[in-house]
C-alpha positions as CSV (number, residue, x, y, z in Angstrom):
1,X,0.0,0.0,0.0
2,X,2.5,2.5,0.8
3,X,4.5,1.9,-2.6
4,X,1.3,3.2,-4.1
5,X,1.3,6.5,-2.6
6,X,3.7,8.4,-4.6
7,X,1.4,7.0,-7.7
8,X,-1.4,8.0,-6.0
9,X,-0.5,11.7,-4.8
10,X,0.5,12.1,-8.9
11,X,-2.7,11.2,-10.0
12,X,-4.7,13.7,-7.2
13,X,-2.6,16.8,-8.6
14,X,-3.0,16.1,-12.1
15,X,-6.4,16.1,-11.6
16,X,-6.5,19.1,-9.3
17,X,-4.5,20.6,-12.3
18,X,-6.9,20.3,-14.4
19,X,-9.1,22.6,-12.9
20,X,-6.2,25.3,-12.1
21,X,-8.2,28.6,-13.5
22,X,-6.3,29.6,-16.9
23,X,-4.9,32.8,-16.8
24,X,-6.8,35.9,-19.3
25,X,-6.1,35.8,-22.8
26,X,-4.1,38.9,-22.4
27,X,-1.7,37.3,-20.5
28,X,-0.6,34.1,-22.3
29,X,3.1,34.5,-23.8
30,X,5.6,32.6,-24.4
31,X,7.6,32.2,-20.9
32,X,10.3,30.1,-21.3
33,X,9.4,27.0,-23.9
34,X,12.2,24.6,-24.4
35,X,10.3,22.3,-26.1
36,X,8.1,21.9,-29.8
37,X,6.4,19.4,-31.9
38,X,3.7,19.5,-34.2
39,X,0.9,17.2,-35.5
40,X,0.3,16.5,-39.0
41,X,-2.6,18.8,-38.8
42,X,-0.3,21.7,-38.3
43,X,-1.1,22.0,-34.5
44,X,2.2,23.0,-32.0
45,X,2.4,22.1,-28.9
46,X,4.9,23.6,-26.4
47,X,6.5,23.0,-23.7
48,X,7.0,25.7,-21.6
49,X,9.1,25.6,-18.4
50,X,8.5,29.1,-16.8
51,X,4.9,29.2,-17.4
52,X,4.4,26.6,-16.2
53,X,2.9,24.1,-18.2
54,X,1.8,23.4,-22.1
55,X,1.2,25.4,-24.6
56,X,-0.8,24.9,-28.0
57,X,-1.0,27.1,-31.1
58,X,-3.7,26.6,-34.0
59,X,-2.3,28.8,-36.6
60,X,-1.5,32.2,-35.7
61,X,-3.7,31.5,-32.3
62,X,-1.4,30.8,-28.6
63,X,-3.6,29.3,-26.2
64,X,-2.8,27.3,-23.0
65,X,-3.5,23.4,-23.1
66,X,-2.3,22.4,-19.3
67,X,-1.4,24.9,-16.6
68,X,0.6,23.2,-13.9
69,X,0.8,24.5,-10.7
70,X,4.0,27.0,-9.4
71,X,4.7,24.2,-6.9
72,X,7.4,21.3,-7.3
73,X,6.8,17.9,-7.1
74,X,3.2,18.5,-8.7
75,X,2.1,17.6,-12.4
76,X,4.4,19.3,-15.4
77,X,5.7,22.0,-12.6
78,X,9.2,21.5,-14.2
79,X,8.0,20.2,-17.8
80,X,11.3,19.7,-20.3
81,X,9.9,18.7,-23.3
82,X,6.8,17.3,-25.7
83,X,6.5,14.3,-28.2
84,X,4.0,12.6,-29.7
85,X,3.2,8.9,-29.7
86,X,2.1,6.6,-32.6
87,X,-1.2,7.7,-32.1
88,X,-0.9,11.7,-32.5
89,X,-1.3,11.5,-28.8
90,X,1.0,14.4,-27.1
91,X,3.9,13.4,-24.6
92,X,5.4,15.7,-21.9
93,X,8.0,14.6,-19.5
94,X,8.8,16.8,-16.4
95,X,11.3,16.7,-13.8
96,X,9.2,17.7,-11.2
97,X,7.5,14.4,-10.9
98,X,9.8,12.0,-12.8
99,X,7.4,11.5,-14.9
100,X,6.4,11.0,-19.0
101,X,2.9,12.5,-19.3
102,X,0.4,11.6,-22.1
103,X,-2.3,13.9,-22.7
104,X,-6.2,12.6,-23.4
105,X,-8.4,14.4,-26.3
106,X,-9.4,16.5,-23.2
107,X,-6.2,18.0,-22.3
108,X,-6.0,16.0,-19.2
109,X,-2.0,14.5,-19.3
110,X,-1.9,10.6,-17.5
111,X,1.4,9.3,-15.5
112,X,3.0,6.3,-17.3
113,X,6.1,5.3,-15.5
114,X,5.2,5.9,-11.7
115,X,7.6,8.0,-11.5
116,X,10.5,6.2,-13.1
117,X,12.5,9.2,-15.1
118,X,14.8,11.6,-13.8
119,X,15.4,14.5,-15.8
120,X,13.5,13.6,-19.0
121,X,14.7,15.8,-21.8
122,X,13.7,14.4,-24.4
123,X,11.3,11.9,-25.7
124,X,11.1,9.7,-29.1
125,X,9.0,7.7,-30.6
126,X,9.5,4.4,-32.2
127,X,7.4,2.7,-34.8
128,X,6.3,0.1,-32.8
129,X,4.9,2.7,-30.4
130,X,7.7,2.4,-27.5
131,X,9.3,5.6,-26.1
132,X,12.7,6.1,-25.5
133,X,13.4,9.1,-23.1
134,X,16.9,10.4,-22.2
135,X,17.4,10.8,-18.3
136,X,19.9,13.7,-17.8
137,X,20.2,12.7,-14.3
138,X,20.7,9.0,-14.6
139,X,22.9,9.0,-17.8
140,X,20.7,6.9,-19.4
141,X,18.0,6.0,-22.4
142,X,15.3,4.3,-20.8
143,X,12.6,2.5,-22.9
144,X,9.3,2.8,-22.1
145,X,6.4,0.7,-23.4
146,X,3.5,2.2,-25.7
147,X,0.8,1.7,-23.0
148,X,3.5,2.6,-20.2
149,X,4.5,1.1,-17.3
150,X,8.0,1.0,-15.3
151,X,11.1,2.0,-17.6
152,X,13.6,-0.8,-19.1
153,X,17.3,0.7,-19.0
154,X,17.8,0.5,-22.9
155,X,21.6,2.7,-22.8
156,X,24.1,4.4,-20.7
157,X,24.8,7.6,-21.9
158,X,26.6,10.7,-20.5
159,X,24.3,13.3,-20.1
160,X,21.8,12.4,-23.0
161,X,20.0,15.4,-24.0
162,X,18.3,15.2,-27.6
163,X,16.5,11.9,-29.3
164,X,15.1,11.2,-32.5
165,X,14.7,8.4,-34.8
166,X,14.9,8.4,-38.4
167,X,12.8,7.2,-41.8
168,X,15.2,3.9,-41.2
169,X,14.1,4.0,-37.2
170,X,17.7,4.2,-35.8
171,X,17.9,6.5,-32.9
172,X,20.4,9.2,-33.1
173,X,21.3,11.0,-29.8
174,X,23.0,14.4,-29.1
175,X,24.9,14.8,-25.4
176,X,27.2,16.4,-23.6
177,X,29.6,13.2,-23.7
178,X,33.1,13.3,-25.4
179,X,31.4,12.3,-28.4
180,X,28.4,14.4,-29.2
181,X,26.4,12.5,-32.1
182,X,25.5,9.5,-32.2
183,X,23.1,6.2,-33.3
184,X,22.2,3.8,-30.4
185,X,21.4,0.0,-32.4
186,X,18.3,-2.0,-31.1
187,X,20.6,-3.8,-28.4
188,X,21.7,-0.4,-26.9
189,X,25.4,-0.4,-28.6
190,X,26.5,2.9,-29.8
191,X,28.0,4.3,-33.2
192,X,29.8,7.9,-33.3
193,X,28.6,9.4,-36.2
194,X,30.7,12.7,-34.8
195,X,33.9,12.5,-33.3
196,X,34.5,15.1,-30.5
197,X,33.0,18.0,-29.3
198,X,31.5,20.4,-32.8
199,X,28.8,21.9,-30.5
200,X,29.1,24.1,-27.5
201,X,26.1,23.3,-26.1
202,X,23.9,20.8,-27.6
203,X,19.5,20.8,-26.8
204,X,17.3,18.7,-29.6
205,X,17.8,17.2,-32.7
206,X,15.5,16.0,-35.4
207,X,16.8,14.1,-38.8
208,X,14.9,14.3,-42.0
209,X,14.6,11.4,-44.8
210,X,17.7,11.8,-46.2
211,X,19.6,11.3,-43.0
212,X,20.3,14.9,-42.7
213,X,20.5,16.3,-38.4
214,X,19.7,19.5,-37.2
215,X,20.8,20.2,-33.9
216,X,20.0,23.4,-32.0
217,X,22.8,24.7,-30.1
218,X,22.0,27.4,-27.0
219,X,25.7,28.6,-26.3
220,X,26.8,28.8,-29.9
221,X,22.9,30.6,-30.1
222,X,23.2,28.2,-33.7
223,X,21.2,26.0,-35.7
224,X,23.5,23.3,-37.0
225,X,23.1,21.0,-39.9
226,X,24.7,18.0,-40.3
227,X,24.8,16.0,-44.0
228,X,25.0,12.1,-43.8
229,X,28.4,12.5,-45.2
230,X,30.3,15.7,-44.2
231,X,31.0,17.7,-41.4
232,X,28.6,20.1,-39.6
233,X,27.8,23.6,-41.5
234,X,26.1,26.1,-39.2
235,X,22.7,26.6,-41.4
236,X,21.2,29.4,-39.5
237,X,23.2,31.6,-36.6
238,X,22.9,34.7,-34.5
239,X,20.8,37.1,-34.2
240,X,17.6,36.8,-34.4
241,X,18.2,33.4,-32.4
242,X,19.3,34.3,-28.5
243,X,19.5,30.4,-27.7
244,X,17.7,27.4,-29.1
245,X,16.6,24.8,-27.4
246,X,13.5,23.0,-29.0
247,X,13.4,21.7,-32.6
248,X,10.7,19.9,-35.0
249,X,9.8,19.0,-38.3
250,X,6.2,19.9,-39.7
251,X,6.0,18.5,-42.8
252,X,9.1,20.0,-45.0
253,X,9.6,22.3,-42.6
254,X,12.1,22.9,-39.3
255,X,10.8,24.8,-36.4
256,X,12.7,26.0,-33.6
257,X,11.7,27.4,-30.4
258,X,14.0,29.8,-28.2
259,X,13.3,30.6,-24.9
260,X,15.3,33.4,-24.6
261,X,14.1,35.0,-27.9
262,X,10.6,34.2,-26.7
263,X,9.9,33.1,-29.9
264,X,9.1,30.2,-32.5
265,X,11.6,30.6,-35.8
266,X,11.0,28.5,-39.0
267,X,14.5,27.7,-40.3
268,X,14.6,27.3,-44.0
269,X,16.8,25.1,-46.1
270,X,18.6,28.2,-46.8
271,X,19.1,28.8,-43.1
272,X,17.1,31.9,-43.3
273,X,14.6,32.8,-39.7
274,X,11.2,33.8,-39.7
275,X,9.4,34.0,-36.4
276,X,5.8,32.5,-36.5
277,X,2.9,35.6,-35.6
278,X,1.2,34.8,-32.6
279,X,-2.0,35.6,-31.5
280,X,-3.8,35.6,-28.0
281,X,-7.0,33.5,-27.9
């Protein structure tokens, strides 16, 4: 009975989260948001660490999705970053709670793991439906099933901090290890695709069909592309970019989301920025 607690206590605050009152329309900005993704019906979804909580913008239109409360240990208090499952369901992880959070057609986000993350900053999707979730506490991928349930060690990893898989479904990871790019095989054995240290300060990647990475960089305040063969070219850097964290594909295009620019930026192939309009609901 008393292992059940923690679960139990989670569950109670989501719900009371649920019914936090949203704040006016005049007053929903982008805080801090560290994390993107987008649906294929062209939907965003945000993850925003200073609000805090989730963010969602329909077009041109910012509204608030999940308000968490400004107390730690409760639901998305400390949310890092948002995926989405096989489904088009969204995923949240937060360090608050140690949690992976998936969101119901009502908003409402459901523990998976019973708490079995650390720091979960970042979460990817598999074909088969399975998460995979690095843990910048614990130095490791953990692997989580598509229903959830308690998280299977899948790699050791020092400090893991961006996931993605490609068209081929390899996972590719960027971290602050000695190495800073890399695939991870279906048995959790690695293979450097970059040797050393190119980035200052690695967040999120994403990798289109051709096998081509982005990888946002906060310190270098860059957006770096990397070919399958060749070495990293800085496609978009500076100003208007203050530090990148978040990045996504919709469709064809690359979105990134900069918390200190407190704004969304479409990066195009020719590593030109334009920031997205947003509108108050």
């Amino acid at each position: 009975m008393i292992q059940q607690i923690p679960a139990l206590v989670t569950t109670l605050a989501v719900l009371a989260g649920a019914f936090l009152p949203l704040p006016p329309a005049w007053a929903i900005e982008l805080n801090y948001p560290v994390g993107i993704v987008a649906n294929d019906q062209g939907t965003i979804f945000l993850a925003d660490r200073n609000l805090p909580g989730v963010l969602k913008l329909d077009g041109e239109s910012l509204s608030v999705l999940f308000l968490a409360e400004k107390k730690f240990r409760t639901p998305l208090n400390a949310v890092r970053c948002v995926a989405l499952d096989q489904n088009g369901k969204l995923l949240a992880g937060d360090s608050a709670t140690r949690e992976v959070y998936r969101f119901d057609d009502a908003g409402k986000p459901t523990p998976l793991t019973a708490g079995g993350i650390g720091i979960p900053m970042s979460i990817a999707v598999n074909k088969a439906g399975e998460l995979f979730v690095a843990d910048l506490e614990l130095h490791v991928i953990w692997k989580v099933a598509a229903a959830g349930g308690n998280p299977e060690k899948f790699a050791s990893v020092a400090a893991p901090r961006g996931l993605a898989f490609d068209s081929q479904d390899r996972l590719w990871v960027v971290s602050g290890s000695k190495d800073q790019l890399f695939r991870v095989n279906a048995d959790g054995q690695s293979e450097t695709l970059l040797k050393g240290r190119p980035f200052e300060f690695p967040h999120q990647l994403v990798v289109d069909e051709q096998g081509t990475a982005y990888v946002t960089d906060g310190y270098a305040r860059t957006v770096w592309k990397i070919p399958a063969v060749g070495a990293p070219v800085k496609l978009a850097s500076g100003e208007p970019l203050a530090g990148p964290v978040g990045i996504c594909r919709q469709g064809s295009r690359i979105l990134v989301v900069d918390p200190r620019a407190k704004a969304i930026f479409e990066v195009t192939s020719e590593g030109k920025l334009h920031a997205l309009p947003l509108k108050k609901d």
